[in-house]
mmCIF file of the N, C-alpha and C atoms, coordinates in Angstrom:
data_MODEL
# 
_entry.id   MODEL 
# 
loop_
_atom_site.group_PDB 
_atom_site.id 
_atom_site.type_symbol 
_atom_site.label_atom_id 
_atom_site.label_alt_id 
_atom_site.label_comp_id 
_atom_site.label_asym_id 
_atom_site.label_entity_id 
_atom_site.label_seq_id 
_atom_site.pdbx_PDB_ins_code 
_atom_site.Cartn_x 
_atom_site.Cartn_y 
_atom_site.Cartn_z 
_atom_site.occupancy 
_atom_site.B_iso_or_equiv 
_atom_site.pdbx_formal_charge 
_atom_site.auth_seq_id 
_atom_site.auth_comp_id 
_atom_site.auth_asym_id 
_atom_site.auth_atom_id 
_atom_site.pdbx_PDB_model_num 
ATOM 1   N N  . UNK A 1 1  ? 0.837   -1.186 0.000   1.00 0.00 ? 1  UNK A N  1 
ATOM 2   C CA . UNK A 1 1  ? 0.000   0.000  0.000   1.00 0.00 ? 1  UNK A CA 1 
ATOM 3   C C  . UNK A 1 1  ? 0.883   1.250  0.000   1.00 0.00 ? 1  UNK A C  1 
ATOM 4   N N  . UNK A 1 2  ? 0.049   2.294  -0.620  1.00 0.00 ? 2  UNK A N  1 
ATOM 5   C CA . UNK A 1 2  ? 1.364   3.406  -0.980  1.00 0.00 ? 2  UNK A CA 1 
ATOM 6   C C  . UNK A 1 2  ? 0.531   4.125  0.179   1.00 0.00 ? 2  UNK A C  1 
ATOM 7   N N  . UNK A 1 3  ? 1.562   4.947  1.092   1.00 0.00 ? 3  UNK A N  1 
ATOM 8   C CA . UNK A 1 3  ? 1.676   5.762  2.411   1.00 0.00 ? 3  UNK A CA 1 
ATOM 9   C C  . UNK A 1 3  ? 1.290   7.462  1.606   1.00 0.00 ? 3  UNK A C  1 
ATOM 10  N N  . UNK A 1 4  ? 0.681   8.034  2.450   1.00 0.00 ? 4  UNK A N  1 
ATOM 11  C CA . UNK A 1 4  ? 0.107   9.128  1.616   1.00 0.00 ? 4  UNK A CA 1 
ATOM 12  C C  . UNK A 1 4  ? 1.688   10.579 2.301   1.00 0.00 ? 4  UNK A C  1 
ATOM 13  N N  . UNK A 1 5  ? 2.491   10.302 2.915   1.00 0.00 ? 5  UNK A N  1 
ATOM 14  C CA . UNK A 1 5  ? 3.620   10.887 3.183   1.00 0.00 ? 5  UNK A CA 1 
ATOM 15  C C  . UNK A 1 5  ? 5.016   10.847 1.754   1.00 0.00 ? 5  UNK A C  1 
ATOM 16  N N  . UNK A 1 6  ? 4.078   9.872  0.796   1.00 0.00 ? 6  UNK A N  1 
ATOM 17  C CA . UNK A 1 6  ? 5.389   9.559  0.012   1.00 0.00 ? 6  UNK A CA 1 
ATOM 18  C C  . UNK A 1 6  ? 5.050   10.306 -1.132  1.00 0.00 ? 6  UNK A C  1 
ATOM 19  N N  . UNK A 1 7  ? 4.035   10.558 -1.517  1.00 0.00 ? 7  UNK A N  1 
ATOM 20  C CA . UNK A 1 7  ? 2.829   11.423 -2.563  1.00 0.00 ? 7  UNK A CA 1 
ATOM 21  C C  . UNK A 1 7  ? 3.318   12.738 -2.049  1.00 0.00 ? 7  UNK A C  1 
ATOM 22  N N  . UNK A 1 8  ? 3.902   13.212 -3.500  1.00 0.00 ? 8  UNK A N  1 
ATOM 23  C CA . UNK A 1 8  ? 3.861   14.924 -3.784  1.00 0.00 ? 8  UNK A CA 1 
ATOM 24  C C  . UNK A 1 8  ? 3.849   15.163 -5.052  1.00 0.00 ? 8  UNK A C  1 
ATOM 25  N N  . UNK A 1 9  ? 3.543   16.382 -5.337  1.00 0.00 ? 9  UNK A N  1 
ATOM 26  C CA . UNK A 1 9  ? 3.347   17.106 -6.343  1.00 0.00 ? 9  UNK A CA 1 
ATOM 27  C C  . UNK A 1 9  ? 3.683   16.904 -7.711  1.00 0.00 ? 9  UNK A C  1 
ATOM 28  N N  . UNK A 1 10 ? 3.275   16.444 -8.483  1.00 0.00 ? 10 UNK A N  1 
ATOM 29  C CA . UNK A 1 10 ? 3.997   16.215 -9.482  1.00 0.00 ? 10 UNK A CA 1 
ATOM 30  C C  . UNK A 1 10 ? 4.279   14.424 -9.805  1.00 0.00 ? 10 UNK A C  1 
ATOM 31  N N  . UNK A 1 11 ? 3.965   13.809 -8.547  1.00 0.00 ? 11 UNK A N  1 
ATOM 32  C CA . UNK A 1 11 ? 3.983   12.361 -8.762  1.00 0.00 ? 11 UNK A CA 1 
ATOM 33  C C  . UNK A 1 11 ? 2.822   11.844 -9.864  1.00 0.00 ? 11 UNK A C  1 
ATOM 34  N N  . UNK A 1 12 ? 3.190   10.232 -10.642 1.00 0.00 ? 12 UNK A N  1 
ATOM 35  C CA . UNK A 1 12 ? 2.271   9.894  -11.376 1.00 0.00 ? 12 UNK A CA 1 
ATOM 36  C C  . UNK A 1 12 ? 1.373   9.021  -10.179 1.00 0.00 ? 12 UNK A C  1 
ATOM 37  N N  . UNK A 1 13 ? 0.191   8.872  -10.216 1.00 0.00 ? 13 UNK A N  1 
ATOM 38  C CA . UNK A 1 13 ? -0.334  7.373  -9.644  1.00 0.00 ? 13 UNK A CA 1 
ATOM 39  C C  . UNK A 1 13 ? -0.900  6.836  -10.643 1.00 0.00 ? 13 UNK A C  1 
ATOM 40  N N  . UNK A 1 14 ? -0.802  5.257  -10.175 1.00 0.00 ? 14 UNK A N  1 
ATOM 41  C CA . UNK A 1 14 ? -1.434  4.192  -11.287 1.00 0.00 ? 14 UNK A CA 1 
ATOM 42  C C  . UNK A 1 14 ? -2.116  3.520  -10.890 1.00 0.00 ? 14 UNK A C  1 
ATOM 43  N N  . UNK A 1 15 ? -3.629  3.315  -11.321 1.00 0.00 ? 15 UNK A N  1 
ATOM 44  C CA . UNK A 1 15 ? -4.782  2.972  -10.308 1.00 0.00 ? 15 UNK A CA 1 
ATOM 45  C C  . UNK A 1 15 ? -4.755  1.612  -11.048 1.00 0.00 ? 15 UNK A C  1 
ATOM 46  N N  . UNK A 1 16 ? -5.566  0.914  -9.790  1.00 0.00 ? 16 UNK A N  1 
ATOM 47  C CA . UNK A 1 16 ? -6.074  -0.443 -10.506 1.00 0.00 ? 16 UNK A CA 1 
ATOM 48  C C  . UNK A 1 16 ? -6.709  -0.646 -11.648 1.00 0.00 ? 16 UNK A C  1 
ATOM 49  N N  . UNK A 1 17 ? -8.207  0.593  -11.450 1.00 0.00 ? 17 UNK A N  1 
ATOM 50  C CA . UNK A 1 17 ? -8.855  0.003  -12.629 1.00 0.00 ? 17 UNK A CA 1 
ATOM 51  C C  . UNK A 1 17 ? -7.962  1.229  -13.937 1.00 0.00 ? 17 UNK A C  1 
ATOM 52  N N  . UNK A 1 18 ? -8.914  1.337  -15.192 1.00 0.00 ? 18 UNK A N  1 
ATOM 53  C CA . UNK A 1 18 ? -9.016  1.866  -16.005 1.00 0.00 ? 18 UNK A CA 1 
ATOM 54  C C  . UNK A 1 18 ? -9.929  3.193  -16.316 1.00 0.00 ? 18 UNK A C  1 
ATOM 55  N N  . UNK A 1 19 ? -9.291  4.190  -16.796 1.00 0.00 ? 19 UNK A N  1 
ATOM 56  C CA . UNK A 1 19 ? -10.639 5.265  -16.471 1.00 0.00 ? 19 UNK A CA 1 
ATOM 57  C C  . UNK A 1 19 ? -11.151 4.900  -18.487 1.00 0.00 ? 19 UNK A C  1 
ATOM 58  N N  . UNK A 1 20 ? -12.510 5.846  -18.455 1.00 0.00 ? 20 UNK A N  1 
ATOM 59  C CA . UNK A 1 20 ? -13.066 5.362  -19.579 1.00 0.00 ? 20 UNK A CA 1 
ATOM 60  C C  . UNK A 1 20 ? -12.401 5.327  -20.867 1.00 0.00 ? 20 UNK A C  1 
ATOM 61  N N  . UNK A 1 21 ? -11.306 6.495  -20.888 1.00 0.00 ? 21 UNK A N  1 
ATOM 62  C CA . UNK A 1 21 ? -10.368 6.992  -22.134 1.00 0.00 ? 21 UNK A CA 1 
ATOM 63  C C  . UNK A 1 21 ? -9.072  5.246  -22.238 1.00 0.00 ? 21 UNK A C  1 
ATOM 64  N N  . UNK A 1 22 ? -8.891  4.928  -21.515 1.00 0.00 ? 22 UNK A N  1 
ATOM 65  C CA . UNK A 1 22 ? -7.941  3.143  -21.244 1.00 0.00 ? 22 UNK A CA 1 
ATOM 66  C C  . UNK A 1 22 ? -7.199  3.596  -20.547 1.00 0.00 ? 22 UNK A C  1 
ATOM 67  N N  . UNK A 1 23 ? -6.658  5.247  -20.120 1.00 0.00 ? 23 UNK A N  1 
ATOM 68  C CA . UNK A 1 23 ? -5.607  5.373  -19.255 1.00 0.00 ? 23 UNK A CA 1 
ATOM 69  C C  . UNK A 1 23 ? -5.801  4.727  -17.654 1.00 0.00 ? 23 UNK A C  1 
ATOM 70  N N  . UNK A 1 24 ? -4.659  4.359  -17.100 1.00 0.00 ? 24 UNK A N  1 
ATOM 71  C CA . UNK A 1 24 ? -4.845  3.887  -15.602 1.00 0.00 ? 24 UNK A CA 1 
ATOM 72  C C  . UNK A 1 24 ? -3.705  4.585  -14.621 1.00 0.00 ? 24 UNK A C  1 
ATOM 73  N N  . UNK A 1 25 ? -2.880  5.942  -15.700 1.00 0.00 ? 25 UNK A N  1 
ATOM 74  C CA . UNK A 1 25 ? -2.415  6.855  -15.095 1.00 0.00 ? 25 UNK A CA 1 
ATOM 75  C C  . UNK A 1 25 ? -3.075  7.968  -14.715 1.00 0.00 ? 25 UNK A C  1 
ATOM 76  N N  . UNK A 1 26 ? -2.514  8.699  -13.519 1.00 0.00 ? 26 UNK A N  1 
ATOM 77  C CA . UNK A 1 26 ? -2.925  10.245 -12.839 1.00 0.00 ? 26 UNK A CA 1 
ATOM 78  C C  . UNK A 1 26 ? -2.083  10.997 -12.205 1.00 0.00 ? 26 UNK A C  1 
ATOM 79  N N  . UNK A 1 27 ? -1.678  12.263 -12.850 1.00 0.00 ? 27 UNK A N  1 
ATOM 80  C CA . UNK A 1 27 ? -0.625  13.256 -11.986 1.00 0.00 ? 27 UNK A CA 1 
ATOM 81  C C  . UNK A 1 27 ? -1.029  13.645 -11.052 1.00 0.00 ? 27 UNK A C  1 
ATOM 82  N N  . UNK A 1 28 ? -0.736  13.691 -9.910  1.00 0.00 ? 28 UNK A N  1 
ATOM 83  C CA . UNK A 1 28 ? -1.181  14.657 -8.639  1.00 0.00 ? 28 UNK A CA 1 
ATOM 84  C C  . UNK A 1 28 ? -0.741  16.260 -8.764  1.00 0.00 ? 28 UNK A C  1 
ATOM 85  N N  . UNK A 1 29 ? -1.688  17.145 -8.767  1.00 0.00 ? 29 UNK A N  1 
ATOM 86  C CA . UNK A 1 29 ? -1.457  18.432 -8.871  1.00 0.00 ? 29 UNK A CA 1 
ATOM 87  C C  . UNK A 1 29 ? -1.407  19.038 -7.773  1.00 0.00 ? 29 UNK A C  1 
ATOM 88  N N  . UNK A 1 30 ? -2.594  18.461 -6.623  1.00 0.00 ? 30 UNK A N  1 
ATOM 89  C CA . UNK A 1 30 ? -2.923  18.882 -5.743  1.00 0.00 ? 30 UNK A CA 1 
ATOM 90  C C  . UNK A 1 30 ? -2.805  17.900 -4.330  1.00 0.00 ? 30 UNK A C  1 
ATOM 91  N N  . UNK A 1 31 ? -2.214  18.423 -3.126  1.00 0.00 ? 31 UNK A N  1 
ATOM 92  C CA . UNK A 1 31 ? -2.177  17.575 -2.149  1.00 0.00 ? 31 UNK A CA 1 
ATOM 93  C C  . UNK A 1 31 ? -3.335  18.024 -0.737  1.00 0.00 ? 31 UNK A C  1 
ATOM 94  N N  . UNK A 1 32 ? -3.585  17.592 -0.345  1.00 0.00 ? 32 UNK A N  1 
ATOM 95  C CA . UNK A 1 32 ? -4.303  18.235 0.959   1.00 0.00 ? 32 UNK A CA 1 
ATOM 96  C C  . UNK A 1 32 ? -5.242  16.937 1.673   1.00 0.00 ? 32 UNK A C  1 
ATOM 97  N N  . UNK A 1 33 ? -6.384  17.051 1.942   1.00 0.00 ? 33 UNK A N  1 
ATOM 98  C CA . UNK A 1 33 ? -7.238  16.535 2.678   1.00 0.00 ? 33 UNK A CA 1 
ATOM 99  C C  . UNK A 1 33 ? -7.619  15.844 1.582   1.00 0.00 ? 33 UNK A C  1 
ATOM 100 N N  . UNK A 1 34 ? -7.775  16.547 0.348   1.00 0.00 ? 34 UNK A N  1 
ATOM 101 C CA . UNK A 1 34 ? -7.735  16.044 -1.413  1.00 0.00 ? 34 UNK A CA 1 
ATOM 102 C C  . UNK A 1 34 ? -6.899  15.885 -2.195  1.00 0.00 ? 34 UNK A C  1 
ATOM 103 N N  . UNK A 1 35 ? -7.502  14.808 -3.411  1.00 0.00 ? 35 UNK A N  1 
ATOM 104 C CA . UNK A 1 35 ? -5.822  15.115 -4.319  1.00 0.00 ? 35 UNK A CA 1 
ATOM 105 C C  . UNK A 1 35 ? -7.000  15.518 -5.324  1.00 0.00 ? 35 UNK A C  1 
ATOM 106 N N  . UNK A 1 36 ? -6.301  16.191 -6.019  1.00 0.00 ? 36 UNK A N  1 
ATOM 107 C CA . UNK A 1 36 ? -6.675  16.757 -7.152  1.00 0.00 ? 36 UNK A CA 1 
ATOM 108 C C  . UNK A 1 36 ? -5.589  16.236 -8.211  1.00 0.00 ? 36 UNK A C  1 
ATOM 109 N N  . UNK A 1 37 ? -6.315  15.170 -9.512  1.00 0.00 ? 37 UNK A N  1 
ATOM 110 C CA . UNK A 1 37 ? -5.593  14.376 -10.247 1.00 0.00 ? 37 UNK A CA 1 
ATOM 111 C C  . UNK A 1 37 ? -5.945  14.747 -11.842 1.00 0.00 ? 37 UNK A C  1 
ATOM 112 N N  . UNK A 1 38 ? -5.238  14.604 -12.370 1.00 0.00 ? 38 UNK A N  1 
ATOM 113 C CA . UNK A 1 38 ? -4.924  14.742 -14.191 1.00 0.00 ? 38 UNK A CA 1 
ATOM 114 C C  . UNK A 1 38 ? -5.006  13.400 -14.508 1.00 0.00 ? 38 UNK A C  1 
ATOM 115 N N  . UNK A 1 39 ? -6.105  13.040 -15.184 1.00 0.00 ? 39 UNK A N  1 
ATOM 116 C CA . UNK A 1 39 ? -5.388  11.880 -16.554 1.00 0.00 ? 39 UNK A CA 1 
ATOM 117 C C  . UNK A 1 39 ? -4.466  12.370 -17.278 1.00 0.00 ? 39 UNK A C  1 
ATOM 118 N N  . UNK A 1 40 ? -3.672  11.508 -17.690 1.00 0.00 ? 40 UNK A N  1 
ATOM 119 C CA . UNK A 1 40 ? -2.518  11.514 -18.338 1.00 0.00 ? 40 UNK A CA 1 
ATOM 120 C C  . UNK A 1 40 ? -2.565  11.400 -19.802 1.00 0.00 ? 40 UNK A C  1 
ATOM 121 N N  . UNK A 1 41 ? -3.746  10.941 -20.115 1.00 0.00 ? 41 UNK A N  1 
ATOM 122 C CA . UNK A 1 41 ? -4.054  10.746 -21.768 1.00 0.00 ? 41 UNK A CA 1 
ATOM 123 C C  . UNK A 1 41 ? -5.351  11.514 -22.263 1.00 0.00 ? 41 UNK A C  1 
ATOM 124 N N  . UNK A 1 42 ? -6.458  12.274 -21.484 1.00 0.00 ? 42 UNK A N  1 
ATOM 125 C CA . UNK A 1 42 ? -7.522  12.862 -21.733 1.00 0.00 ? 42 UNK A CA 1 
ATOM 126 C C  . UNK A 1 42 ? -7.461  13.928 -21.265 1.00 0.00 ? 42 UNK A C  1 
ATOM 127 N N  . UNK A 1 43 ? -6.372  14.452 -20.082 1.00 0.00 ? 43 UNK A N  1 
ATOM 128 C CA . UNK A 1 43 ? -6.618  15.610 -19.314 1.00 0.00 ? 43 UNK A CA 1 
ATOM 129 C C  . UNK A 1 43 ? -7.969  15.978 -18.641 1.00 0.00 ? 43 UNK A C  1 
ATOM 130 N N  . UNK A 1 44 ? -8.430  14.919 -18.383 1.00 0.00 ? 44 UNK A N  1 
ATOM 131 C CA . UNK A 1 44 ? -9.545  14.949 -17.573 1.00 0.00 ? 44 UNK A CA 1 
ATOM 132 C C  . UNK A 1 44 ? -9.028  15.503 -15.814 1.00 0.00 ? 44 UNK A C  1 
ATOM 133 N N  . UNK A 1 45 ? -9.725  16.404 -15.406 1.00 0.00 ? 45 UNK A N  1 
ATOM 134 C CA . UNK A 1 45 ? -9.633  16.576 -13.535 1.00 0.00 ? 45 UNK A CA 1 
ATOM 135 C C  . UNK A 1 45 ? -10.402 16.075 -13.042 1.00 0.00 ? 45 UNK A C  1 
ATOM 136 N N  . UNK A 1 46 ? -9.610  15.377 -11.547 1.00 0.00 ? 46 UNK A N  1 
ATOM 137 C CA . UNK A 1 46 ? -11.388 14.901 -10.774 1.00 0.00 ? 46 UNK A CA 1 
ATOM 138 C C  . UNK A 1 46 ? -10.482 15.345 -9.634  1.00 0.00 ? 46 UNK A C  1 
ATOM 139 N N  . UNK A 1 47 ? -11.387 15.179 -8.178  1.00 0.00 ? 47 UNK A N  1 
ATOM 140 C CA . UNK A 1 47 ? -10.958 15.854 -7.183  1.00 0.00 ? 47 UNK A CA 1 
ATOM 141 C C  . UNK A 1 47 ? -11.665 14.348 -6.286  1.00 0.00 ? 47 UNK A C  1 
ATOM 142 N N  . UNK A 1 48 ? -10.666 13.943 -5.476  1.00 0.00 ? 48 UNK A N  1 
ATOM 143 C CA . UNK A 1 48 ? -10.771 12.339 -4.494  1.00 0.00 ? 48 UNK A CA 1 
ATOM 144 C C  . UNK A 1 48 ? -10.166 12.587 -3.212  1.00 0.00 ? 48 UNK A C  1 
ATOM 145 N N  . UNK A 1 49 ? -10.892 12.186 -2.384  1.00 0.00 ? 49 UNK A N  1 
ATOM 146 C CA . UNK A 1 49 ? -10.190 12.078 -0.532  1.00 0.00 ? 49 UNK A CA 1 
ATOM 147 C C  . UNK A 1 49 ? -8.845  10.878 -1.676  1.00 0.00 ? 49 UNK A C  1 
ATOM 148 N N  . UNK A 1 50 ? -8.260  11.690 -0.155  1.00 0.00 ? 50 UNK A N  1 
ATOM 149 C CA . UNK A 1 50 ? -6.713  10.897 -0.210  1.00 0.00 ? 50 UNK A CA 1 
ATOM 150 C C  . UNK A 1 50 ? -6.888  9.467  0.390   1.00 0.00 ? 50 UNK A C  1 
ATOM 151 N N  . UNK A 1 51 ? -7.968  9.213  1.416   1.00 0.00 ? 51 UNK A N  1 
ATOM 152 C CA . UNK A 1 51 ? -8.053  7.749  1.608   1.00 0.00 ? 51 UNK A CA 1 
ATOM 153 C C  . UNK A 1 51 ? -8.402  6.821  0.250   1.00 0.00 ? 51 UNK A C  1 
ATOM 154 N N  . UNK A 1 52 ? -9.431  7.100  -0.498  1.00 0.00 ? 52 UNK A N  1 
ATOM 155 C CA . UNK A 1 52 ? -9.839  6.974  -1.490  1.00 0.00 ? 52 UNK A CA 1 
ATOM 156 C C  . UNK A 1 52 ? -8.972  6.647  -2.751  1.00 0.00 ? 52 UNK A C  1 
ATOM 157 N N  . UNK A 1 53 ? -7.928  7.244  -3.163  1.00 0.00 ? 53 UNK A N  1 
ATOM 158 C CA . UNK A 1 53 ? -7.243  7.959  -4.128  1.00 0.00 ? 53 UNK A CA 1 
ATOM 159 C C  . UNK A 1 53 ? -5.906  6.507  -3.370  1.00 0.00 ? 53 UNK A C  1 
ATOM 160 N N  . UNK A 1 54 ? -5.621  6.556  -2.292  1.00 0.00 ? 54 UNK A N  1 
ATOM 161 C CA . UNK A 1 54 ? -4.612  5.599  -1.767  1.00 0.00 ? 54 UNK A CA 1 
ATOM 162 C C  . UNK A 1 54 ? -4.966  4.085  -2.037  1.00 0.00 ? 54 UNK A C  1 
ATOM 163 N N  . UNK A 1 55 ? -6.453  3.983  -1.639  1.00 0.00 ? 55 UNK A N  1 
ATOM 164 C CA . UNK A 1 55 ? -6.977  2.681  -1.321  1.00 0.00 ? 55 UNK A CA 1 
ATOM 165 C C  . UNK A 1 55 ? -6.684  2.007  -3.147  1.00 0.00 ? 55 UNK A C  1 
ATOM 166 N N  . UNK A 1 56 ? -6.974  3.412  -4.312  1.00 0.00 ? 56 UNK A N  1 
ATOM 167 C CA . UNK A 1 56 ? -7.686  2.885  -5.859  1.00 0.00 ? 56 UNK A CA 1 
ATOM 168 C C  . UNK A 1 56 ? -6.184  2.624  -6.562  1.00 0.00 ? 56 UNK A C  1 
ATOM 169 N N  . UNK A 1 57 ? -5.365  2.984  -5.483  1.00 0.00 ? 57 UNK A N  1 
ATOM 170 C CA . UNK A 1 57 ? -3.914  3.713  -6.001  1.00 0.00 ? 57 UNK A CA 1 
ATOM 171 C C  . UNK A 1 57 ? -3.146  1.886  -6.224  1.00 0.00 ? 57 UNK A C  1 
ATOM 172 N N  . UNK A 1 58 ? -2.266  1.291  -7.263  1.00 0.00 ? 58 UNK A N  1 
ATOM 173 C CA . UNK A 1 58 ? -1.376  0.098  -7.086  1.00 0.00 ? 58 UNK A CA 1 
ATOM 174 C C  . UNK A 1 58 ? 0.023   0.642  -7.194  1.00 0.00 ? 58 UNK A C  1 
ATOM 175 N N  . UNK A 1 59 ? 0.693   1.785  -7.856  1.00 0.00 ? 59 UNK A N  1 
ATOM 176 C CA . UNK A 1 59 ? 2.126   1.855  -7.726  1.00 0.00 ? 59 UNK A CA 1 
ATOM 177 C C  . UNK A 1 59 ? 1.981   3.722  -7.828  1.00 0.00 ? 59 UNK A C  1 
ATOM 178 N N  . UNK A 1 60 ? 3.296   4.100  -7.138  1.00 0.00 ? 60 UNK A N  1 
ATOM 179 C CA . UNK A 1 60 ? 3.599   5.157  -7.196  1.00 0.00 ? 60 UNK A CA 1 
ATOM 180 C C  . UNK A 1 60 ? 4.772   5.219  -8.414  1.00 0.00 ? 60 UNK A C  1 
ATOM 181 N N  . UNK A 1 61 ? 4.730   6.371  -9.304  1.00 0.00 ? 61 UNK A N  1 
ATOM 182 C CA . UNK A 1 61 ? 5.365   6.735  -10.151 1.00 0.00 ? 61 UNK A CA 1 
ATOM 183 C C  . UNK A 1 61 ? 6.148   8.327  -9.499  1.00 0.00 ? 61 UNK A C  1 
ATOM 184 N N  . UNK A 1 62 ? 7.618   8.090  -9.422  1.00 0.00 ? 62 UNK A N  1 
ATOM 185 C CA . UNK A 1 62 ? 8.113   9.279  -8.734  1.00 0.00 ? 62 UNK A CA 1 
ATOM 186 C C  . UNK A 1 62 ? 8.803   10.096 -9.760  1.00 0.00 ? 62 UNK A C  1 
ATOM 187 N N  . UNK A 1 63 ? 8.241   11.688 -9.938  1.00 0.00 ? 63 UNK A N  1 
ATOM 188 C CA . UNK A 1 63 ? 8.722   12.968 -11.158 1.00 0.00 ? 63 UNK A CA 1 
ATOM 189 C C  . UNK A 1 63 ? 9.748   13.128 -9.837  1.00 0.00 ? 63 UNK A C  1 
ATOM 190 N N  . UNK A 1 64 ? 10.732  13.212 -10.604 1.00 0.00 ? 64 UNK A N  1 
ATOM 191 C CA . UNK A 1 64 ? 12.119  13.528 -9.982  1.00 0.00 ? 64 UNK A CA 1 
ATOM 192 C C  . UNK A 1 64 ? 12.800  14.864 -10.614 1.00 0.00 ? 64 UNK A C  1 
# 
């Protein structure tokens, strides 16, 4: 399980499922009580509790 201390700005996450476009990537733009996430292939925004967003989350992708 990815720890929500390791998540910042600019990280990719890669969710289990698939969103409708086939991507199963999301940039984090935003950190807080929320993440506020980018698809990576539609530029779609959605806005998810971080429990939520952790639980849907399988690997962290780190922007270095």
């Amino acid at each position: 399980m990815i720890v929500a201390t390791d998540v910042e700005v600019g990280d990719i996450l890669k969710f289990k499922k698939n969103h409708p476009c086939g991507s199963n990537t999301w940039k984090v733009l935003r950190i807080g009580i929320d993440f506020k996430l980018e698809c990576t292939t539609c530029g779609r925004m959605i806005m998810i509790s971080r429990l939520e967003a952790l639980k849907k989350a399988k690997a962290l992708i780190k922007n270095n």
